[in-house]
N, C-alpha and C positions, 0 to 999 in steps of 0.2 A: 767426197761424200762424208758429212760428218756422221760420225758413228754413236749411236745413243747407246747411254749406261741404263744397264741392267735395274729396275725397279728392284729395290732392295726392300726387303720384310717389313711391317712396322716395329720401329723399336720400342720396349718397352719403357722409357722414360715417355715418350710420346702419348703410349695409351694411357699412363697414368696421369699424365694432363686433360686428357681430352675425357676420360672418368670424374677425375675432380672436378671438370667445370661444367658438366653433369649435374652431377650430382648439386653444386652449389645452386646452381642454376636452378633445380625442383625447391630446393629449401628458400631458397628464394620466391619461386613463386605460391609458397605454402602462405607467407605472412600475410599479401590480400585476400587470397580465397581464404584463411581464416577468417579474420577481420569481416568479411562478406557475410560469414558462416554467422557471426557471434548480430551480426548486426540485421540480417535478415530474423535469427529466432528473437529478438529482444521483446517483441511485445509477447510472444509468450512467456518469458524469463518475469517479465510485468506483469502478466494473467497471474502465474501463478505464484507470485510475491504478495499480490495482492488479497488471492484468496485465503490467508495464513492467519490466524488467530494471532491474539496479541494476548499476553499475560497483562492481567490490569492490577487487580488486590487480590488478599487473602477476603473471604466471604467473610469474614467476624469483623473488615472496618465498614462492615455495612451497618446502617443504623435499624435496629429492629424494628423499629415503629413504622418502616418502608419509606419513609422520607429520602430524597432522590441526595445523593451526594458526588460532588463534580473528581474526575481521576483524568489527571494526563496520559493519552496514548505515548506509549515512549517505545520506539522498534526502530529495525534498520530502515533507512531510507536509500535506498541507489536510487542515483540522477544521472542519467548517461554514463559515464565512466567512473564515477566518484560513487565510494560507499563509504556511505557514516550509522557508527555503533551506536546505540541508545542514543536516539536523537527525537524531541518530542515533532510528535506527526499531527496531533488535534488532541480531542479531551471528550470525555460522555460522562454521562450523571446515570449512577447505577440506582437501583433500591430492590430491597430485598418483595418477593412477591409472594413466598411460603415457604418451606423448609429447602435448603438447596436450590431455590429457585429465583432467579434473578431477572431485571427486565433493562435493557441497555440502551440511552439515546444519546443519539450525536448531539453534541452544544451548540449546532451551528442553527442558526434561525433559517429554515426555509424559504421566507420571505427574501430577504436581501442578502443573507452571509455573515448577520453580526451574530457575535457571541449569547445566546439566552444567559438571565442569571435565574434561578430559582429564590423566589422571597418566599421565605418560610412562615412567616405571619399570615401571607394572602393563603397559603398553599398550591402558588401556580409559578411557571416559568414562566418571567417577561423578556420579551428583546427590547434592549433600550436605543434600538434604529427607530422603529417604526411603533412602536406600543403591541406587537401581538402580543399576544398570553396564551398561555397552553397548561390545560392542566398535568394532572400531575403523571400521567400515563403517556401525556405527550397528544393530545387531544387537545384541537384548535377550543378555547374558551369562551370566545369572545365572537359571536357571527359577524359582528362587523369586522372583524379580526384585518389587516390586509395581509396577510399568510395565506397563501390556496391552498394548505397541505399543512396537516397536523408535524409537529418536530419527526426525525426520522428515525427509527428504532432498527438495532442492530441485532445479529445474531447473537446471545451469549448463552454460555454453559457455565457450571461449576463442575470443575472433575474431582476426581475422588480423594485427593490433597485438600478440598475445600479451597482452591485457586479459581480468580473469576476468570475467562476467556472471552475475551469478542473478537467478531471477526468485523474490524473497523473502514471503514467506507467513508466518504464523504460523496455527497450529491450535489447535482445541479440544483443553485438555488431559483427563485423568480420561477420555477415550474409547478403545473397544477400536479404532477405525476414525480414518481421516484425517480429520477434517471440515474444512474452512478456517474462521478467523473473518473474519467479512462486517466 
């Protein structure tokens, strides 16, 4: 009859194997449920990228006589994984509307997406896609206009540096209505 050996203790090189690989094993599965974590919040990481003011000018390179003058959006942009530092985002044409008080519209022509330019002789924005014109407030000018939607005007403040801020957007174009693009 063969005779069995005694179950001996575990030894201590043993547990510290069977710990470490433990252990590696949770840090291991830390990295996709991260990655999950960071990829399930991303449109809100988006919401709230987006709703962030953008510094544009100092108030004084506004022209007093309230004539509209064009400023590049320049802020960060994240695109999936990639983040770039002052990197231009679009452009609005500011003008001054009374003391501290400023009125902000996107360049982008409603209509189709092209850029409006403001002619200062006519005193109205034209898009040179299609001919609308918009006056100088961003009001469709022209009724036969093919724009369905005056230019789009943004949020902006002046704070107490005399710094202009908008809170910059672009919209869907070809719409009778404001819709933002997500």
């Amino acid at each position: 009859m063969p005779q069995e050996k005694p179950q001996s203790p575990p030894d201590r090189r043993g547990f510290v194997k069977q710990a470490l690989a433990a252990i590696l094993t949770g840090v291991a599965a830390l990295v996709p449920v991260g990655a999950g974590i960071v990829v399930a919040a991303d449109p809100l990481r988006r919401q709230a990228a987006a709703e962030n003011e953008v510094r544009i000018t100092p108030f004084d390179a506004l022209p007093a006589d309230g004539a509209p003058r064009r400023f590049p959006v320049v802020a960060t942009r994240t695109d999936a994984w990639n983040r770039s530092d002052a990197v231009p985002i679009g452009a609005v044409y500011l003008r001054r509307t009374g003391d501290n008080r400023v009125e902000a519209l996107n360049v982008v022509c409603p209509h189709a997406g092209c850029a409006v330019e403001f002619e200062r002789d006519a005193g109205q924005f034209r898009c040179p896609c299609h001919r609308s014109s918009f006056k100088v407030d961003g009001a469709i000018a022209d009724p036969h206009s093919p724009a369905s939607r005056g230019m789009d005007s943004l949020e902006a403040r002046v704070d107490g540096d005399g710094v202009v801020w908008v809170k910059f957007q672009n919209f869907e174009a070809g719409r009778p209505d404001k819709v933002p693009v997500a």
